[in-house]
Every structure is written in C-alpha cells, then in structure tokens.
MOPAC internal coordinates of N, CA, C and O (Angstrom, degrees):
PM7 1SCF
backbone

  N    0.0000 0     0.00 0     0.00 0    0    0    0
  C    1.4388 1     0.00 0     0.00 0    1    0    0
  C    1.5215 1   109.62 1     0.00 0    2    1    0
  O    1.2310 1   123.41 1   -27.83 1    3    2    1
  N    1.4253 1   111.07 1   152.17 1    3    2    1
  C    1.6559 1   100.16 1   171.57 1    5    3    2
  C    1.1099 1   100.92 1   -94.96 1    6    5    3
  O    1.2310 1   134.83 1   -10.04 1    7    6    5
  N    1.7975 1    88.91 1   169.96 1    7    6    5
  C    1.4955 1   100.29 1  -172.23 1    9    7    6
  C    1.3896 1   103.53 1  -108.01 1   10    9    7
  O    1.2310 1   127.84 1   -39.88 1   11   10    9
  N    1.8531 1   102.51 1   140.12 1   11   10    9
  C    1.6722 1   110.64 1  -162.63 1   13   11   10
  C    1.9602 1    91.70 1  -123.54 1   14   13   11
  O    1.2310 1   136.62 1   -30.94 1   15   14   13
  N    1.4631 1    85.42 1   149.06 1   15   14   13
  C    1.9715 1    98.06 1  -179.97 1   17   15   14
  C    1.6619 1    86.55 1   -31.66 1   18   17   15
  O    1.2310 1   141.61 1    -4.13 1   19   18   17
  N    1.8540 1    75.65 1   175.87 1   19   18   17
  C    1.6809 1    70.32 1   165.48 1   21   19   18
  C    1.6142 1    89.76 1  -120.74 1   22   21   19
  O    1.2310 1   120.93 1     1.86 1   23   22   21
  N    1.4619 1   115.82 1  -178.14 1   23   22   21
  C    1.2553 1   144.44 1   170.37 1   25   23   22
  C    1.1392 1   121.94 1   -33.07 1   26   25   23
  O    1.2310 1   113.40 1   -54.22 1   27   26   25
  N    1.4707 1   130.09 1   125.78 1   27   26   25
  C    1.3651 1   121.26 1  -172.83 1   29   27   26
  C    1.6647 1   108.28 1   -86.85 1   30   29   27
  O    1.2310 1   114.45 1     1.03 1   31   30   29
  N    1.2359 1   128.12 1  -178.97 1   31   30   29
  C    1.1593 1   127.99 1   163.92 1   33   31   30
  C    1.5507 1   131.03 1   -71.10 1   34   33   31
  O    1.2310 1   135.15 1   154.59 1   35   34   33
  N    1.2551 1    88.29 1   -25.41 1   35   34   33
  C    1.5712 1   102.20 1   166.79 1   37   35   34
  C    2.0579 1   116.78 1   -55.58 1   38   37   35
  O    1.2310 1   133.29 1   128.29 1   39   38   37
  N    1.1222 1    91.91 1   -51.71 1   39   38   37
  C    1.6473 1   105.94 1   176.47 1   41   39   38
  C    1.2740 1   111.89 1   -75.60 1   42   41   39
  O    1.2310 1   117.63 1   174.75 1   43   42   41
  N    1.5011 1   122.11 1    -5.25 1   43   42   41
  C    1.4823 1    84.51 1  -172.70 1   45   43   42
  C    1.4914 1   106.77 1  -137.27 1   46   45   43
  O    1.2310 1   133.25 1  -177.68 1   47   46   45
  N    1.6522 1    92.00 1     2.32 1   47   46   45
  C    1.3834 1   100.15 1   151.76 1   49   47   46
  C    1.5240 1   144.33 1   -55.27 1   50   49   47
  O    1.2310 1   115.97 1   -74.04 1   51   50   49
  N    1.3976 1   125.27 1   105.96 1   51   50   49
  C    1.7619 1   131.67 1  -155.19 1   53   51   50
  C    1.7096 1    98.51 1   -53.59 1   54   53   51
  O    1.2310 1   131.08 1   -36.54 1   55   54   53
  N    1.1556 1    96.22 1   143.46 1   55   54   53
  C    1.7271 1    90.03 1   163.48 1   57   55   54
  C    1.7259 1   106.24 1   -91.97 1   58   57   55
  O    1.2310 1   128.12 1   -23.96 1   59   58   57
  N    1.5699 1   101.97 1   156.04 1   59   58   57
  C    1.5604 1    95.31 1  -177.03 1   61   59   58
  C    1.7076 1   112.69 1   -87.31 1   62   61   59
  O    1.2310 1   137.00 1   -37.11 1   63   62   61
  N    1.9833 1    84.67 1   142.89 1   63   62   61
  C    1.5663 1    87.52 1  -169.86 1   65   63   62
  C    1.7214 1    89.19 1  -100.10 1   66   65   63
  O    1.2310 1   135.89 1    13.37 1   67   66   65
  N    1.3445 1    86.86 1  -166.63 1   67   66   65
  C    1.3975 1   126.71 1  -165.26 1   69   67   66
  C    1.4721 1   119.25 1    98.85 1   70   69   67
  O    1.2310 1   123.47 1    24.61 1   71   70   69
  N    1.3204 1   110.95 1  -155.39 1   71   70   69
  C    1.8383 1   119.51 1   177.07 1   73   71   70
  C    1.3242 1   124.13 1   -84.64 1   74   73   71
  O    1.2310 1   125.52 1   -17.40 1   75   74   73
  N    1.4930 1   106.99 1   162.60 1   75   74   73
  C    1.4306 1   108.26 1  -166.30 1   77   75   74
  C    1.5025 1    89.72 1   -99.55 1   78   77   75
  O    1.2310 1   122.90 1   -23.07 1   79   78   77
  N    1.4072 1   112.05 1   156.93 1   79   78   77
  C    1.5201 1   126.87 1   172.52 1   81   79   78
  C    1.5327 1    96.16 1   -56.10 1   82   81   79
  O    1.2310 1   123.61 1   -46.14 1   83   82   81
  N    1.5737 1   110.68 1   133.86 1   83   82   81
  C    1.5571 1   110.23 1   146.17 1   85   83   82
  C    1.3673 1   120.75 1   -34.15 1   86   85   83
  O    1.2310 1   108.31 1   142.55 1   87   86   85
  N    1.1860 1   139.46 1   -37.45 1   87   86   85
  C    1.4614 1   130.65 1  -150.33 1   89   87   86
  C    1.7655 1    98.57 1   -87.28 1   90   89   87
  O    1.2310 1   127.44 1   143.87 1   91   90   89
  N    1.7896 1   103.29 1   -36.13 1   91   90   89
  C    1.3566 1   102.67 1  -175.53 1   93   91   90
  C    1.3590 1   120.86 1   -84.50 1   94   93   91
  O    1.2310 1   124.01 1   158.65 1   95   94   93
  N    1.6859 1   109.92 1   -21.35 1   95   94   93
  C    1.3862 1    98.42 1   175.13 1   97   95   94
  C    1.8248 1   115.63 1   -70.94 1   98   97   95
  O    1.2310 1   122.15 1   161.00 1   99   98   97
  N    1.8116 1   113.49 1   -19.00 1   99   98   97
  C    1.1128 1    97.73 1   175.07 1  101   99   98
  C    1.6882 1   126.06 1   -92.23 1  102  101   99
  O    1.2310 1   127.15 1   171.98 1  103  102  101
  N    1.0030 1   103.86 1    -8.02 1  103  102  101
  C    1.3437 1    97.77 1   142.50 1  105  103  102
  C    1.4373 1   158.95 1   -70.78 1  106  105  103
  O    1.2310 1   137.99 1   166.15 1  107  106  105
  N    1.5903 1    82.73 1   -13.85 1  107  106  105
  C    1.5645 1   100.10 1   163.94 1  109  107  106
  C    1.8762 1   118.87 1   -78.29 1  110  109  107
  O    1.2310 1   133.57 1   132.38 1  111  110  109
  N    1.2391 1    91.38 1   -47.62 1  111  110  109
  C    1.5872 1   112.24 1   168.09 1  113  111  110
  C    1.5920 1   118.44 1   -62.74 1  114  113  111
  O    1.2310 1   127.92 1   172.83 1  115  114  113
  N    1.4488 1   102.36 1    -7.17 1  115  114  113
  C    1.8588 1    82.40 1   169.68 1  117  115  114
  C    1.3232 1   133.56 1   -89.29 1  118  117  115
  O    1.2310 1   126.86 1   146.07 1  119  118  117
  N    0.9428 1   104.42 1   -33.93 1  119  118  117
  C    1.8425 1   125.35 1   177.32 1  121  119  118
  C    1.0668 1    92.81 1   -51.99 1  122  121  119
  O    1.2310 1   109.81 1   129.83 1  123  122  121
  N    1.5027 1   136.72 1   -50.17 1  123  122  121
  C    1.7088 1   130.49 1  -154.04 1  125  123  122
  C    1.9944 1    94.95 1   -84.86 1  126  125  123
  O    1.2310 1   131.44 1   136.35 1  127  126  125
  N    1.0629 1    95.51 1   -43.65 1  127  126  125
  C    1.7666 1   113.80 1   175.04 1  129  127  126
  C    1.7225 1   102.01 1   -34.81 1  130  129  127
  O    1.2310 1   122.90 1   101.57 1  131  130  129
  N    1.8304 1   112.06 1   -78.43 1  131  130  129
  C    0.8739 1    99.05 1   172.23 1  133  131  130
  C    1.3299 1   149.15 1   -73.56 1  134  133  131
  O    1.2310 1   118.37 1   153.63 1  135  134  133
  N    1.4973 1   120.71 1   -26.37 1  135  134  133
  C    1.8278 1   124.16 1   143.42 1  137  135  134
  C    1.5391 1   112.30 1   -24.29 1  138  137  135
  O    1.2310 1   113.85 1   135.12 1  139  138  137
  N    1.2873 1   129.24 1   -44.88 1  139  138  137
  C    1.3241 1   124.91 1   176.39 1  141  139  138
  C    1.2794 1   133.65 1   -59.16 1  142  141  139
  O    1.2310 1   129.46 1   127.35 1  143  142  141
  N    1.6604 1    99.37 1   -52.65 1  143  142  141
  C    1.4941 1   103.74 1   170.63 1  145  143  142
  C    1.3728 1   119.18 1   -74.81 1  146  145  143
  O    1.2310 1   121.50 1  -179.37 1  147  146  145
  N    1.5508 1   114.73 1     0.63 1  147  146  145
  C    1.3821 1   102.33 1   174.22 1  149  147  146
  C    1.9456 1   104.09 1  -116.06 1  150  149  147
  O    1.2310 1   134.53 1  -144.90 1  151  150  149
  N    1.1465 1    89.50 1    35.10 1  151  150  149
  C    1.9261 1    95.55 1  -172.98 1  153  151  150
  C    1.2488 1    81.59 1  -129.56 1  154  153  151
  O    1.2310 1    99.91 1   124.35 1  155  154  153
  N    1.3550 1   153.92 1   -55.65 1  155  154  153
  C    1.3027 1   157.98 1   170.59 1  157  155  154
  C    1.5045 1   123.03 1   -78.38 1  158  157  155
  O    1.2310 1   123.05 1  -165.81 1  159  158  157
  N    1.1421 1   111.76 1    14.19 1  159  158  157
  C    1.7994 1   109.83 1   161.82 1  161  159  158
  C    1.1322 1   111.79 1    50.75 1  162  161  159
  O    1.2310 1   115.49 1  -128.02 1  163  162  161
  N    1.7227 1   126.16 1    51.98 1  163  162  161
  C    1.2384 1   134.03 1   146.17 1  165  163  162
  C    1.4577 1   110.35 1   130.96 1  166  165  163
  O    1.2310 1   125.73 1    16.52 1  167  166  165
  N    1.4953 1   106.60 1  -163.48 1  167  166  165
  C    1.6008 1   115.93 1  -147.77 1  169  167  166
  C    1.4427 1    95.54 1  -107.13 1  170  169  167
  O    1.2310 1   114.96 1   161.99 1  171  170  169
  N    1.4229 1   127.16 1   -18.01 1  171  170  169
  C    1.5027 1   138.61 1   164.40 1  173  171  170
  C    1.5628 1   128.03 1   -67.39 1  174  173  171
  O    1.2310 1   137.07 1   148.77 1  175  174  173
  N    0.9472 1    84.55 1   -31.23 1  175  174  173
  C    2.3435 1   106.18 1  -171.69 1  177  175  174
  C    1.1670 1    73.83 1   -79.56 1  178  177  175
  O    1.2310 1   110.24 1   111.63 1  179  178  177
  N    1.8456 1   135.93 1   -68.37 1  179  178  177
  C    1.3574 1   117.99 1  -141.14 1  181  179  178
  C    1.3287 1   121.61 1   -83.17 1  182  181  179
  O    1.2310 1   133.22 1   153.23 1  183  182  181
  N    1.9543 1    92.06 1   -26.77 1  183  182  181
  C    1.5214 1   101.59 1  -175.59 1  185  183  182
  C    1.9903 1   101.74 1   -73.59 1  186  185  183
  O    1.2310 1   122.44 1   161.99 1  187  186  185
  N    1.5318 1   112.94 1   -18.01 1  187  186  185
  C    1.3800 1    99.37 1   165.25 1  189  187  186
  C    1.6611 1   138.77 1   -75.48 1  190  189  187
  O    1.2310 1   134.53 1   155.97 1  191  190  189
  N    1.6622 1    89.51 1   -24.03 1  191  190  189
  C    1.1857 1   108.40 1   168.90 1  193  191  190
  C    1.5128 1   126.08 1   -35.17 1  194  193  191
  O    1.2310 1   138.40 1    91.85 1  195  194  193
  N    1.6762 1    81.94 1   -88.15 1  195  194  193
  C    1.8694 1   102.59 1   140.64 1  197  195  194
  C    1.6099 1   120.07 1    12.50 1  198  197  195
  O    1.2310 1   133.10 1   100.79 1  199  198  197
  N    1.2015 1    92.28 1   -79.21 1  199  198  197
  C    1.1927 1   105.39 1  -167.43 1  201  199  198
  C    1.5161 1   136.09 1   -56.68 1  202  201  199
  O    1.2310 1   136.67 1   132.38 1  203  202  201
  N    1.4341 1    85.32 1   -47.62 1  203  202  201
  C    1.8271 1   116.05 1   154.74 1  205  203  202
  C    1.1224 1   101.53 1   -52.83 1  206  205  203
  O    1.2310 1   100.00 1    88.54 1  207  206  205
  N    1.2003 1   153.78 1   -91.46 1  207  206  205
  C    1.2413 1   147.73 1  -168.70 1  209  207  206
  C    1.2599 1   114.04 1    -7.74 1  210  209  207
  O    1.2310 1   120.82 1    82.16 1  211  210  209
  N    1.7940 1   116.03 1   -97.84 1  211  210  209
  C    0.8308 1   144.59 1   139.23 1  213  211  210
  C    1.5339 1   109.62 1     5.08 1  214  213  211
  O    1.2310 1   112.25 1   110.10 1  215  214  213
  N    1.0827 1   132.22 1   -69.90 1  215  214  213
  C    1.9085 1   123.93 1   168.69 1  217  215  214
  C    1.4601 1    97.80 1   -53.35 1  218  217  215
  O    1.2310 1   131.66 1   132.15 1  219  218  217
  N    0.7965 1    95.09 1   -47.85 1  219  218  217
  C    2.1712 1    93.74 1  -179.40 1  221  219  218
  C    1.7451 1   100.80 1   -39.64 1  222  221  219
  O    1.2310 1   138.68 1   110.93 1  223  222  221
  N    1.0947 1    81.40 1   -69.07 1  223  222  221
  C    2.0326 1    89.66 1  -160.71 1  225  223  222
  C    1.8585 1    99.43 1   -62.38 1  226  225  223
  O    1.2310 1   138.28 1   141.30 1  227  226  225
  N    0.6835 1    82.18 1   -38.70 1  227  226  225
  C    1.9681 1    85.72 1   174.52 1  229  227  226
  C    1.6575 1   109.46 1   105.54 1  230  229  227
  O    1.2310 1   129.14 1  -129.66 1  231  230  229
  N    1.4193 1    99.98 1    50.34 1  231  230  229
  C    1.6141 1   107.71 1  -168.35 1  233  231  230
  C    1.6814 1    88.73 1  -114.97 1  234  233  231
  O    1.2310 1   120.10 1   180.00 1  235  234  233

C-alpha cells in the first residue's frame, strides 16, 4: 500500500456526544412545528396527529 500523510487533528477529532440542551432542541423543532400547522389546517389535525404517533411508538 502507499504511504499517505497522516490525519490531521482536525479529522480526527470526536465530536462531543451526548444531549442537546432543551432550549436548543426546541428551537430546532419550531420552524417544522409551525410549517405543519399551517400545511395541516390547524392546532387539532396536528395536535391529533401527535397523537397517532405517539400510540404508534407506544408512548
């Protein structure tokens, strides 16, 4: 095989795991939140939606 540089630190540095702050995951989740209720005609369709889901997964 040839021999290639090796790896910078940039690459092989882990990204950090674990969880995202509450505050950021709901900010991630709003934009899609509101596209919905206005793609689904209100706060009932989605909040039923919701719901369905949720019986799905067994929550």
């Amino acid at each position: 095989m040839a021999h290639t540089a090796p790896r910078t630190m940039i690459r092989t540095r882990q990204r950090r795991q674990g969880r995202r702050h509450p505050l950021v995951a709901t900010l991630m989740a709003l934009p899609l939140a509101a596209l919905l209720l206005l793609v689904f005609d209100g706060w009932e369709t989605v909040a039923t939606q919701a719901s369905s889901v949720g019986v799905m997964l067994g929550r």
